[in-house]
N, C-alpha and C positions, 0 to 999 in steps of 0.2 A: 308564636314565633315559627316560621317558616326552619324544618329541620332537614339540612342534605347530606349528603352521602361525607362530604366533606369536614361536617361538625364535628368526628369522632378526634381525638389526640391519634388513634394509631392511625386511621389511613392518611390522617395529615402529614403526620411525622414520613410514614411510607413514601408516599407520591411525591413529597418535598424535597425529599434524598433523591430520589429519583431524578427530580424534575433538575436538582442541581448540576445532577452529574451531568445529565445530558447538554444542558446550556451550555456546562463547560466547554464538555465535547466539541461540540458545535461554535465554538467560541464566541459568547452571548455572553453580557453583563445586564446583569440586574441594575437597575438604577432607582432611586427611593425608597418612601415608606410608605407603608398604607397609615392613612388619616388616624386618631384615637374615636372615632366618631363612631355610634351605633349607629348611623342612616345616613346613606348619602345617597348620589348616584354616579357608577363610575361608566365614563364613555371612552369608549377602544375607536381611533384612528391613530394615519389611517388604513382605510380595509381595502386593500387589491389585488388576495391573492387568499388564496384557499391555506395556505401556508400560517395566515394571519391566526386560524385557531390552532392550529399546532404550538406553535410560539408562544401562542395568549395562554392555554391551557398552562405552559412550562411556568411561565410567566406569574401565572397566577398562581400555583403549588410553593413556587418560590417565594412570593411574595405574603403566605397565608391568609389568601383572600378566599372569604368565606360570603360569595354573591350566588344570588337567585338573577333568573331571567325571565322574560316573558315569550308565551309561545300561543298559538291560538288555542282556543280551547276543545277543538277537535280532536286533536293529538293526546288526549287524556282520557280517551276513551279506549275500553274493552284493556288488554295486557299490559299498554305501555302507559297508561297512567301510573301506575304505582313510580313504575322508573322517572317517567316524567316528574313526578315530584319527589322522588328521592335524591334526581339530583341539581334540584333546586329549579324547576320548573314551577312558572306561577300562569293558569289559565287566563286568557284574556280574549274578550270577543270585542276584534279588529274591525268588525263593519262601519262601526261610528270610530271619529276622532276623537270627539268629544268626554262620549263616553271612556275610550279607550285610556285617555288621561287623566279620567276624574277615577276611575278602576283602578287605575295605576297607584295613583296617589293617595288610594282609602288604603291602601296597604301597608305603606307607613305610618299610617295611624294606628295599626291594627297590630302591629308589631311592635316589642319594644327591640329589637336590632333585626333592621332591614337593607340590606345593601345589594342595588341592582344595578345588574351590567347591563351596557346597549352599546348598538354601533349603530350611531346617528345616521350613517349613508346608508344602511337598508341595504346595501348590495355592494359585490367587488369590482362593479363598473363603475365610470365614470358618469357624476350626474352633475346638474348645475348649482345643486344644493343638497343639504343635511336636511334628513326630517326634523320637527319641528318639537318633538315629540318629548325628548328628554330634559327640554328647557322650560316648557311645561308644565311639564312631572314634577321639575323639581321647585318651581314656582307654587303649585297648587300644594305641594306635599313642607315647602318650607323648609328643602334639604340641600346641600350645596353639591356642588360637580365635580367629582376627582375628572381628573386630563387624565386617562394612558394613554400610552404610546409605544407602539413596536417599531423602532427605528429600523430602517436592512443596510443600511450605511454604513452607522457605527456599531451595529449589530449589537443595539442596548434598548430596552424596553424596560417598563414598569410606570412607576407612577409620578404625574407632573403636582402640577397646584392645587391647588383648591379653591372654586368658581365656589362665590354666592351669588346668585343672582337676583339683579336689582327690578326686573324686569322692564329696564331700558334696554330691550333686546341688543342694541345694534351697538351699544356701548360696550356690553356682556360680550357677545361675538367677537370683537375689536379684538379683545382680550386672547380670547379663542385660538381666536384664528392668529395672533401672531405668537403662539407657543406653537400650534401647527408647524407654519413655515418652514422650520429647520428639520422636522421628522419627514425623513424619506421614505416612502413601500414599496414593494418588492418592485410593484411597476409604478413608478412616480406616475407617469405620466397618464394613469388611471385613478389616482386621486381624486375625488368629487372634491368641488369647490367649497371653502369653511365657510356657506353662510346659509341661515335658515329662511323661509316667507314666513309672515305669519300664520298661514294657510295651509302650510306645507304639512 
């Protein structure tokens, strides 16, 4: 079981307090539940503004979400790996796709509570599609997809449905993409488009 900085009760309690006062501050609601589920994977759109991890962070403290992330496995080298996986950093070597999903998904085998975060668009620009990557993942690993969402509209974020997927891609995305639709970020109009290749 992957252990982060976040598993203890006190810094959770800590950061959670925190994290509420400030949302409030801010005037931000929480909306949802996180899943009862040991293993999912939960995807944050959408992403168009550096803003989006500040929020997400808040977001997350509030919500007592307790995810790992993937990062290359470079970054784990010499002082800052310790950090890297203390705070739920999980190595992964990006050169293959292939690989990178079948890595991805031995991890949920390997854990009995695994819950990882991704932001399918890969960047806070505008692209013409979502990597392909999380739908994937969560195909080969047999986990289903929490939807978040940081709305800047109604200035409410947290957590949407829950995606199984059937691996009728374009059926699954349908889905996807019309809970998207109504969530606004910071710059709409840098929104990548909700749909994946298979390639991608």
């Amino acid at each position: 079981m992957h252990h982060t900085i976040f598993n203890t009760s006190v810094v959770k309690s800590f950061f959670r307090g925190i994290s509420l006062v400030l949302l409030k501050i801010l005037g931000w609601k929480v909306s949802g539940r996180l899943p009862q589920k040991a293993k999912y994977i939960l995807v944050v759109a959408p992403h168009t503004s550096n803003w989006d991890l500040f929020h997400g962070i808040l977001l997350a403290f509030a919500l007592k979400l307790d995810a790992c992330y993937v990062a290359k496995k470079e970054l784990f080298r010499g002082p800052f790996s310790l950090l890297m996986k203390w705070s739920g950093g999980v190595p992964v070597d990006r050169s293959s796709s292939t690989n990178f999903v079948e890595h991805v998904a031995s991890e949920f085998e390997k854990n009995e509570k695994f819950i990882l975060a991704l932001a399918p668009e890969g960047t806070r620009h505008k692209m013409d599609y979502w990597k392909s990557g999380f739908y994937y993942i969560a195909l080969n690993a047999h986990v289903p997809i929490l939807l978040a969402f940081i709305d800047y509209e109604r200035k409410t974020g947290g957590a949407g449905p829950l995606i199984y997927p059937t691996g009728y891609m374009e059926k699954d995305m349908n889905i996807i993409r019309n809970f998207y639709l109504t969530v606004k970020g910071k710059y709409p109009e840098q929104a990548s488009l909700v749909v994946i290749h298979s390639k991608s």
